[in-house]
C-alpha positions in Angstrom: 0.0 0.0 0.0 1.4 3.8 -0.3 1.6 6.3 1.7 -1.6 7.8 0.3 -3.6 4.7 0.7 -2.8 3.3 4.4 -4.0 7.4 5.5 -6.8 6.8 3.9 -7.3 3.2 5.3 -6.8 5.3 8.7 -9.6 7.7 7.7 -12.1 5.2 7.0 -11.8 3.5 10.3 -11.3 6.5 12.4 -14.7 8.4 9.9 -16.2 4.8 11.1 -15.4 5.2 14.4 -16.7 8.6 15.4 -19.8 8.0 13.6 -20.2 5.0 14.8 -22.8 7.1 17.8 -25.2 7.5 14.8 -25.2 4.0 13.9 -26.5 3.2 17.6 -29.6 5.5 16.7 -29.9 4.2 13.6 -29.2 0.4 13.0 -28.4 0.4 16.5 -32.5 0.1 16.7 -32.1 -3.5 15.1 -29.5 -4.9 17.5 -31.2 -3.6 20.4 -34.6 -5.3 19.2 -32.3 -8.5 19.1 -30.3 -8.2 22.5 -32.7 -6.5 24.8 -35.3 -9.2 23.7 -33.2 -11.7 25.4 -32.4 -13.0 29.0 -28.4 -12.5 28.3 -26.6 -10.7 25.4 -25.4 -13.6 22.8 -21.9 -11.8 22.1 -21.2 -14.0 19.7 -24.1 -13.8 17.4 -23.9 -10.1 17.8 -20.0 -10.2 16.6 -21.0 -12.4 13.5 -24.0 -9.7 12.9 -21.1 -7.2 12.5 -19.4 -9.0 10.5 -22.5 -9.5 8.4 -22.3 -5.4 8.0 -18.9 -5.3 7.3 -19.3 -8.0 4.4 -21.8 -5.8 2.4 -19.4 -3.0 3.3 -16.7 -4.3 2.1 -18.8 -5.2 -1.3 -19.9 -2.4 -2.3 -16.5 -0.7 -1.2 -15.4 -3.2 -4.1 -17.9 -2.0 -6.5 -17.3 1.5 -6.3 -13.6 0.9 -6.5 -14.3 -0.9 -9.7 -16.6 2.1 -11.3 -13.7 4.5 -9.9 -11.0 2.5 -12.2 -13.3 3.0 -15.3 -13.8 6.8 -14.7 -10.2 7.0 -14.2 -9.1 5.0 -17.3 -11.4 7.5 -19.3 -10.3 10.6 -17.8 -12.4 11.2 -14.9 -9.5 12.5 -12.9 -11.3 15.7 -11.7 -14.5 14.4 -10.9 -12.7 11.7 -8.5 -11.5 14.9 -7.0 -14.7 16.3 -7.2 -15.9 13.2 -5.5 -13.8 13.8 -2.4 -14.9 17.2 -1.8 -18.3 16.2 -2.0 -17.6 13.1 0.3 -16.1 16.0 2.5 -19.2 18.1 2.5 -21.4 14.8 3.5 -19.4 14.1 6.5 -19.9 17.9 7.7 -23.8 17.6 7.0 -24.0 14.0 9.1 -21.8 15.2 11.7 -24.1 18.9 12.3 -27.2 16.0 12.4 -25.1 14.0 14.9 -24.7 17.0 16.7 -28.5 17.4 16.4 -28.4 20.8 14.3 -29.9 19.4 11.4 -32.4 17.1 10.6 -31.9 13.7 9.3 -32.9 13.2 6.1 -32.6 9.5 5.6 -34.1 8.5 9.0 -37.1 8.2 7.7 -36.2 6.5 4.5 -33.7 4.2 6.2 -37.4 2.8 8.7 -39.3 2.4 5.9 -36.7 0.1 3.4 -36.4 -1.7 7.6 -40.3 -2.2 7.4 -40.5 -2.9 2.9 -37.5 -4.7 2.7 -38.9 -7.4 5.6 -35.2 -6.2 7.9 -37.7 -5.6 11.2 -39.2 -9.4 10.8 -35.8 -10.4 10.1 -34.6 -9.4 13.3 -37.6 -10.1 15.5 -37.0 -13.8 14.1 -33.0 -13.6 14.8 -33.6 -12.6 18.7 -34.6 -16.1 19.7 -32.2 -17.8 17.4 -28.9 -19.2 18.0 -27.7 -19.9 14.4 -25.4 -18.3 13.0 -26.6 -18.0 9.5 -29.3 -15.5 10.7 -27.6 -13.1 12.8 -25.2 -12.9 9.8 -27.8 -12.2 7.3 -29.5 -9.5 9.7 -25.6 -7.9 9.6 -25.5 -8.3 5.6 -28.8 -6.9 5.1 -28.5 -4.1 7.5 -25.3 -3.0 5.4 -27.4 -1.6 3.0 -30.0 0.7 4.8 -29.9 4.4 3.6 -27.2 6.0 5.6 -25.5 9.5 4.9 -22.0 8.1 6.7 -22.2 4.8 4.1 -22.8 7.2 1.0 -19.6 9.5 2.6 -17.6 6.4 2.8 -18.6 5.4 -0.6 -17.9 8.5 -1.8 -14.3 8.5 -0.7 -13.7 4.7 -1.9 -15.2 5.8 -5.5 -12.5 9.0 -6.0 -10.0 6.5 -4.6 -10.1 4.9 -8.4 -8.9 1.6 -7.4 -11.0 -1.7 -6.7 -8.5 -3.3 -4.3 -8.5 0.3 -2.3 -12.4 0.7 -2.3 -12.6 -3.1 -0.9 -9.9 -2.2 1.7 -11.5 1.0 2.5 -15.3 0.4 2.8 -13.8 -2.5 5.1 -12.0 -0.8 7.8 -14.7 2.1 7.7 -17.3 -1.1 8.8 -14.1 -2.1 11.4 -14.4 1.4 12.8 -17.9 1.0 13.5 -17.8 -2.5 15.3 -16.6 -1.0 18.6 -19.9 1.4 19.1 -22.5 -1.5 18.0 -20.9 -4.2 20.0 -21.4 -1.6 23.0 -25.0 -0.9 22.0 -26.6 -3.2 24.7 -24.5 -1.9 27.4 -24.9 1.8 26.2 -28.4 1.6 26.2 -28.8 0.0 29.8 -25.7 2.8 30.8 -25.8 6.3 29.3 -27.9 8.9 30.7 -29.4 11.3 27.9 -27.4 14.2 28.6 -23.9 11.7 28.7 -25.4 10.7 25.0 -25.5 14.1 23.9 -22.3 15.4 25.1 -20.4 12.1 23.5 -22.7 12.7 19.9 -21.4 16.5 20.2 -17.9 15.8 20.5 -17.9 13.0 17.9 -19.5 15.7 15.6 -16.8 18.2 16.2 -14.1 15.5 15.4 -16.3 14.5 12.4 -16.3 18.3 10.8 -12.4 17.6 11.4 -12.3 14.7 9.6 -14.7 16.2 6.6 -12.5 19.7 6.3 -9.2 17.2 6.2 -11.2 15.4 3.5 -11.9 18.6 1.6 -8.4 20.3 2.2 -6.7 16.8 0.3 -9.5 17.4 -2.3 -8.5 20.8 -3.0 -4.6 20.2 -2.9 -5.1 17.2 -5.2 -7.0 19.2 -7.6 -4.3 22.2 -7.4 -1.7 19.5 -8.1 -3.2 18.1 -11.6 
C-alpha cells in the first residue's frame, strides 16, 4: 500500500469510528430489538451480525472501486477529485445532524426500506435464534440501509479509483464501527441522555475535522493536476 492509501485506510476507520454514535440510533435500533429481547446478550451472534455489515461494506466498497477504475481510465480524474470534496461536505452535514443541528434526512427513508425490505421481521426472528446464519444475514442486510456516513464512505472509496483500495476502505470504515455497535446493549442500559448528547457532540466536532481534512486533500489534489 502507499503512503496515500494506508492514510486513507486510517480515515475510514477513524470516519467509522466517530460515527459510529449514529449507527447506535440508527441500525443500532435493530440490534437492540435483538439483544434486549433476550435474558443475556449472545456476544457472539452479535459479533458475527457485525461482520455480516462489514461484508456488504466491504462489497460495495469493491464496486465502487471498480466504477472508480473506469472513470479513471477515461479521464475522470477531476471528478474523483470532485468526488472527495463532496464526500467532504457529507461528513460535515452527518456530523451537524449527529450534533442534532440538522435534521436527518434518511431517518425516515432508512425505517421504511427496515419495514418494505422485511429487515424488522428479520430481526424479530434472529432474537430467539442461536444460528449463525441468521444473525449474519441480519448484519449483511443491515449493510445496505440508507445512511449519509455509508454514502460518505462510498464516496471517498469511489474517488480512490482503485477496486483493491475501495474493498480495503469500505472495510476498515465497517471495522471502525464495530466498537460502538458491540457496546450498544451496554450503552443503552448505561448512558444517561445528557452523557449521549455530550459524547454525539464531541464525535460531531471531530467528524467536521475529519470532513475539512477530507476537503483540504481534495483541493490540494486538484491544485496539483
Amino acid at each position: 500500500m502507499t503512503d496515500t492509501s494506508a492514510s486513507l485506510l486510517l480515515l475510514m476507520f477513524t470516519m467509522g469510528f466517530m460515527g459510529s454514535l449514529h449507527c447506535i440510533g440508527m441500525c443500532g435500533g435493530l440490534v437492540s430489538a435483538v439483544t434486549l429481547s433476550r435474558q443475556q446478550v449472545w456476544w457472539s451472534g452479535l459479533l458475527i451480525y457485525q461482520l455480516g455489515r462489514v461484508t456488504t461494506y466491504a462489497v460495495l466498497g469493491l464496486l465502487v472501486g471498480i466504477s472508480g477504475a473506469a472513470l479513471s481510465v477515461f479521464g475522470g480524474d477531476l471528478l474523483q477529485r470532485m468526488l472527495a470534496l463532496l464526500a467532504g461536505l457529507l461528513m460535515i452535514l452527518f456530523a451537524m445532524n449527529l450534533a442534532g443541528w440538522l435534521p436527518d434526512p434518511l431517518r425516515r427513508a432508512g425505517i421504511w426500506a427496515a419495514r418494505r425490505t422485511g429487515l424488522a421481521q428479520l430481526a424479530r426472528s434472529v432474537a430467539n435464534d442461536a444460528r449463525a446464519g441468521g444473525w449474519y444475514a441480519l448484519g449483511l442486510a443491515n449493510g445496505l440501509l440508507p445512511c449519509g456516513l455509508v454514502y460518505a464512505a462510498l464516496s471517498l472509496a469511489l474517488a480512490a479509483g482503485d477496486a483493491v483500495d475501495g474493498l480495503l476502505m469500505m472495510t476498515c470504515f465497517g471495522l471502525g464501527t464495530i466498537p460502538a455497535m458491540m457496546a450498544v446493549p451496554s450503552v443503552l442500559r448505561a448512558m444517561t441522555p445528557t452523557l449521549r448528547s455530550t459524547a454525539m457532540r464531541t464525535a460531531a466536532v471531530m467528524m467536521v475535522v475529519l470532513g475539512l481534512m477530507t476537503i483540504f486533500r481534495g483541493v490540494m489534489h486538484m491544485h496539483q493536476m
